[in-house]
C-alpha positions in Angstrom: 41.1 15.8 -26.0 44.0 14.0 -24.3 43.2 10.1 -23.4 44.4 9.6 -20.1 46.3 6.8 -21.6 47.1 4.7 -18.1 43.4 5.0 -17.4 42.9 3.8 -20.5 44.8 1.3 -21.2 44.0 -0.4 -17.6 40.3 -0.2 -18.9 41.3 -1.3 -22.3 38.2 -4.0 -24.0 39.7 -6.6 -25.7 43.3 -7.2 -27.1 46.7 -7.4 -25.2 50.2 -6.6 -25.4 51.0 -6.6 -29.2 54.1 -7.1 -31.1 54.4 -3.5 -32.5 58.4 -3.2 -31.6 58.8 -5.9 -34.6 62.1 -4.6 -36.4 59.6 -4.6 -39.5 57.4 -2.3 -38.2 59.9 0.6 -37.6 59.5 3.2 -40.7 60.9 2.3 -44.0 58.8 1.9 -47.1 55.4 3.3 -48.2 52.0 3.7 -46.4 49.5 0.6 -45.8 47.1 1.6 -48.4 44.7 4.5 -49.1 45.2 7.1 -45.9 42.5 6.2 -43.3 43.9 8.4 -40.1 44.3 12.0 -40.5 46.1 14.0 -37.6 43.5 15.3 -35.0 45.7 16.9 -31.9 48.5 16.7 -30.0 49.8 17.4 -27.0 52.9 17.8 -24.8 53.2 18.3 -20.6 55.0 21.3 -20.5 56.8 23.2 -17.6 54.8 25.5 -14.9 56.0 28.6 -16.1 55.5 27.8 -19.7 51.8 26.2 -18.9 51.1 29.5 -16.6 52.3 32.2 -19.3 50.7 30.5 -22.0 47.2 30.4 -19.7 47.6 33.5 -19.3 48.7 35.1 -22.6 46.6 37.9 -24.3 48.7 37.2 -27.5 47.4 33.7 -27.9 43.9 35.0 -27.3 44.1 36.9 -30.4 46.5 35.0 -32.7 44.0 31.5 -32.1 40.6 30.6 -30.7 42.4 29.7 -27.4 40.6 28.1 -24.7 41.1 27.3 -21.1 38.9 24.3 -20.2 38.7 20.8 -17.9 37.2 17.8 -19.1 36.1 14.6 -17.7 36.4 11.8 -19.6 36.4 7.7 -19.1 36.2 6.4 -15.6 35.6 10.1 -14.1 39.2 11.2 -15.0 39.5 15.1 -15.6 42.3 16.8 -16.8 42.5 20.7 -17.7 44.3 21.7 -20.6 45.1 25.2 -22.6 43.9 24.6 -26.1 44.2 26.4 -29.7 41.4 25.3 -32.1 42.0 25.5 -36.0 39.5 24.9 -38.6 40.8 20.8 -38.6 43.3 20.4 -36.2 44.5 21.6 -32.5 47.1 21.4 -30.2 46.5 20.7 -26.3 49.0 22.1 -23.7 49.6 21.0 -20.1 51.4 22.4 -17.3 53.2 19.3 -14.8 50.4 17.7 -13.4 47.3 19.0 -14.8 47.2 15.4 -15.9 46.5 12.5 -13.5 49.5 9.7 -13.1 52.5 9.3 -15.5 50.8 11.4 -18.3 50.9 14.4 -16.3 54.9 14.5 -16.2 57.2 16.6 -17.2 57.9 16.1 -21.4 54.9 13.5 -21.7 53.4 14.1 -24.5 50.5 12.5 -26.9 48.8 12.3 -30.6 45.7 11.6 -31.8 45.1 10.5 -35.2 41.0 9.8 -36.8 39.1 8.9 -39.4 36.8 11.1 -41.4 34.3 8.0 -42.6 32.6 6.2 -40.4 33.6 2.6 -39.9 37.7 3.4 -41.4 38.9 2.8 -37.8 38.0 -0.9 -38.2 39.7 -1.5 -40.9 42.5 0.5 -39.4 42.6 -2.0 -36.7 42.4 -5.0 -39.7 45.7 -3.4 -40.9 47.4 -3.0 -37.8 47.4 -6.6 -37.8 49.7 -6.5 -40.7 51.7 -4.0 -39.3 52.7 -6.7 -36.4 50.4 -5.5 -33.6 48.7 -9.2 -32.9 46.2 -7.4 -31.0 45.2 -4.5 -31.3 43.3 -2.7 -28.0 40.3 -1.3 -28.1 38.8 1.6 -26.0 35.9 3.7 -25.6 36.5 7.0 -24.7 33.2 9.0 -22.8 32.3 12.5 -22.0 30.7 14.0 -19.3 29.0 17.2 -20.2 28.2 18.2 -16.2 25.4 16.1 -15.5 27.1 13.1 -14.4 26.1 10.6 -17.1 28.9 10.0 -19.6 28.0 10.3 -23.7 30.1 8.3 -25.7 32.8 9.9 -27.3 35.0 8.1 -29.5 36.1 4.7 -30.0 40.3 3.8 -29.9 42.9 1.5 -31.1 46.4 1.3 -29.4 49.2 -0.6 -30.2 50.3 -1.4 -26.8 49.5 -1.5 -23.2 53.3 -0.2 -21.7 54.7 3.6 -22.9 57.8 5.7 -21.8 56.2 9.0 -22.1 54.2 9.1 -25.2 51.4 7.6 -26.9 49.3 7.6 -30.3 46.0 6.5 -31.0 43.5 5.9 -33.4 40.4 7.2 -33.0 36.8 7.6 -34.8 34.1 9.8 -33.0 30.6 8.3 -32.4 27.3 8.8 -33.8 26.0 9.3 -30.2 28.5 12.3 -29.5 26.9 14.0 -32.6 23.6 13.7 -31.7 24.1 15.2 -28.9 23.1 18.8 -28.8 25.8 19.8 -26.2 28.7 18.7 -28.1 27.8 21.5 -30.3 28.7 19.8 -33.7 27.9 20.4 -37.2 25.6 18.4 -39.2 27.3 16.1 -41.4 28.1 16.6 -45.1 27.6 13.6 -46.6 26.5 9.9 -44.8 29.4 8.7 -42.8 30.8 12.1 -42.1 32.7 11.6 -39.1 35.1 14.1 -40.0 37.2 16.9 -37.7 35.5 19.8 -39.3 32.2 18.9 -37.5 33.5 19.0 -33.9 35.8 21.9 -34.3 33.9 25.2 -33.1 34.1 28.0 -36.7 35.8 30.4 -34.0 39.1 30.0 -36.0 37.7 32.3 -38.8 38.0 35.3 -36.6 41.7 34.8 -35.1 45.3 34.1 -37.6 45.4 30.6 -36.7 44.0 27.9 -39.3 45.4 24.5 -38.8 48.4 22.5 -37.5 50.8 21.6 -40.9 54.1 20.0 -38.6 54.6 18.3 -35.0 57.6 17.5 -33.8 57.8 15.6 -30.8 61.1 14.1 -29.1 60.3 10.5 -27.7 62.0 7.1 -26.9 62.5 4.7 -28.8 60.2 2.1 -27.2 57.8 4.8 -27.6 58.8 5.0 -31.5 58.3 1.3 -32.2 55.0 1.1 -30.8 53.8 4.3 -32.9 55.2 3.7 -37.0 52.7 0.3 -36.9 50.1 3.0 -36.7 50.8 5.4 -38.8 51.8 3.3 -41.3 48.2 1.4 -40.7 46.8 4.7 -40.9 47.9 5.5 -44.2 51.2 8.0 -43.6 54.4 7.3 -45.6 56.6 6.8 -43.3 60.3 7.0 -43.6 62.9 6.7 -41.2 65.7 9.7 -40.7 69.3 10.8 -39.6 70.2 10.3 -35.7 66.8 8.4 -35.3 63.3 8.8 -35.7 60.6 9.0 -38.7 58.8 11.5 -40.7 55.4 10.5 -41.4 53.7 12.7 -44.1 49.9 12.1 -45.3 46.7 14.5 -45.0 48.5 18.0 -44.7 49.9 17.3 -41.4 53.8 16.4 -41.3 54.6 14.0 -38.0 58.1 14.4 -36.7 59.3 12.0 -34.3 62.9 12.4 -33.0 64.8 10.0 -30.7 65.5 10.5 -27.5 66.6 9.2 -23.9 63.6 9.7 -21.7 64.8 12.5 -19.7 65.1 14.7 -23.1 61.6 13.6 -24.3 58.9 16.4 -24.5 57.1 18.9 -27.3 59.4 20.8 -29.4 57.8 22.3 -32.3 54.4 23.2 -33.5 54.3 24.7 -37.1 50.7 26.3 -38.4 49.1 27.7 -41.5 47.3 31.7 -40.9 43.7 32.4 -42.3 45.2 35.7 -44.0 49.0 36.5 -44.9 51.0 38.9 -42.3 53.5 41.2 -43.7 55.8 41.5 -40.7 57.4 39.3 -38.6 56.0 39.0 -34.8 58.0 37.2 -31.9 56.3 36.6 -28.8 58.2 34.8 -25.6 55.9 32.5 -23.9 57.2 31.1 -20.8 59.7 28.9 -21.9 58.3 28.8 -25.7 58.6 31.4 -28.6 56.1 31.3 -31.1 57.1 33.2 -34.3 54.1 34.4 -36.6 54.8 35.6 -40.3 55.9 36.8 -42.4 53.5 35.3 -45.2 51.2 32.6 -44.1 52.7 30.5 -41.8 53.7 30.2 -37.7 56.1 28.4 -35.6 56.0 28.0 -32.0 59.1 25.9 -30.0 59.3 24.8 -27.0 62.2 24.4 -25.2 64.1 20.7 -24.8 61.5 18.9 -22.0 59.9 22.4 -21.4 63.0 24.0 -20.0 65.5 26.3 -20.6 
């Protein structure tokens, strides 16, 4: 579920521009504490003829439960994305423009990182603090299910008002959303289950696909400074590496962000772990993508640099 993060952030409660690009703040040394923020999604703005094939690709319907859908969100905004579901974790695709505003251009791209107890998204707004983000903004994001009266979704924390072409979050879903019948969730295992598991659908269990295990996402470096305060808030060790960028490990999900100018910044890797091994290798060409699956237990889909060749 992408947050139209202009809409957002223009609709933003409380908070300003912070102080996340604090030469403290930018990926050396161990996480803030016990790990709060496990990756939910991501998602990159990809080019038309990559969007289109992978839309339309009988491959991805069986490899993943894959879905084609439009949402409407906060403030009426509707965006329509392609969508594989794991057990845990997704990944949301876009073609150019199937986004309102500056989030629906070419290499844009987004990641959304929650809690799995209710109530950890306040404290990791406490730690962002220490992290040098002054103020942290706070959002709710809504969902309109069709009938024109939006449920609340999940709350959010950013780290800044301004972005090149990418954005994080921190997010926690709300008790409301789970009571409602039409979000289709599980009942919660234990009190303060706010957890992924509950909102993802069990369709995974029938396709390959299980879960997301790397992202690798190629952004500026504005873009960089204003996301290390929150994964480091969030719990990930994060440590900085060769030619620029972090790695940011926690929660089974490796973060890679690579620097970039902003006319080279897009999606370019998505690795994931298979319900069942595969004994051969299968390569499938996707637009302007190739997702490899097997051998063994294990998938790996690029992208190519900003969606083109």
């Amino acid at each position: 579920m992408i947050i139209v993060l202009a809409v957002a952030l223009a609709g933003a409660i409380g908070g300003g521009v912070g102080t996340a690009q604090a030469e403290g703040s930018r990926g050396s040394g161990d996480s803030n504490g016990r790990q709060l923020l496990f990756y939910n999604h991501s998602y990159g703005v990809l080019d038309r003829e990559t969007a289109d094939a992978i839309e339309h690709s009988d491959y991805l319907r069986e490899f993943a439960n894959f879905q084609v859908r439009t949402t409407t969100g906060s403030g009426g905004q509707t965006w329509t994305g392609r969508y594989l579901l794991g057990r845990e974790t997704y990944v949301e695709l876009f073609g150019v423009g199937d986004v309102p505003g500056q989030d629906g251009t070419l290499g844009s791209a987004g990641l959304g990182l929650s809690t799995e107890r209710a109530g950890e998204l306040a404290t990791v707004t406490e730690r962002l603090k220490d992290e040098g983000v002054a103020e942290p903004i706070k959002f709710l994001q809504t969902r309109d299910f069709g009938d024109g009266v939006p449920v609340p979704w999940f709350d959010a924390v950013f780290t800044d008002t301004q972005y090149d072409a990418f954005g994080a979050w921190g997010m926690e879903y709300r008790p409301e959303y789970f009571a409602d019948p039409r979000s289709n969730t599980e009942p919660a295992s234990s009190p303060g289950d706010v957890g992924r598991e509950r909102v993802l659908p069990d369709g995974y269990r029938t396709h390959l696909m299980r879960d997301v295990t790397s992202v690798r996402i190629a952004i500026t470096a504005g873009d960089l400074g204003d996301t290390v305060p929150l994964l480091r808030a969030g719990g990930f060790t994060v440590r900085n590496v060769t030619g620029g960028g972090v790695v940011a490990q926690g929660g089974g999900t490796t973060i890679r962000l690579t620097v970039v100018p902003r006319e080279q910044a897009g999606y370019q890797r998505v690795e994931m772990s298979l319900n069942r091994p595969v004994k051969d290798r299968h390569v499938e060409r996707i637009g302007n993508s190739t997702l490899t699956v097997g051998p063994g237990s294990h998938a790996v889909w690029t992208f190519a640099e900003n969606g083109t060749q």
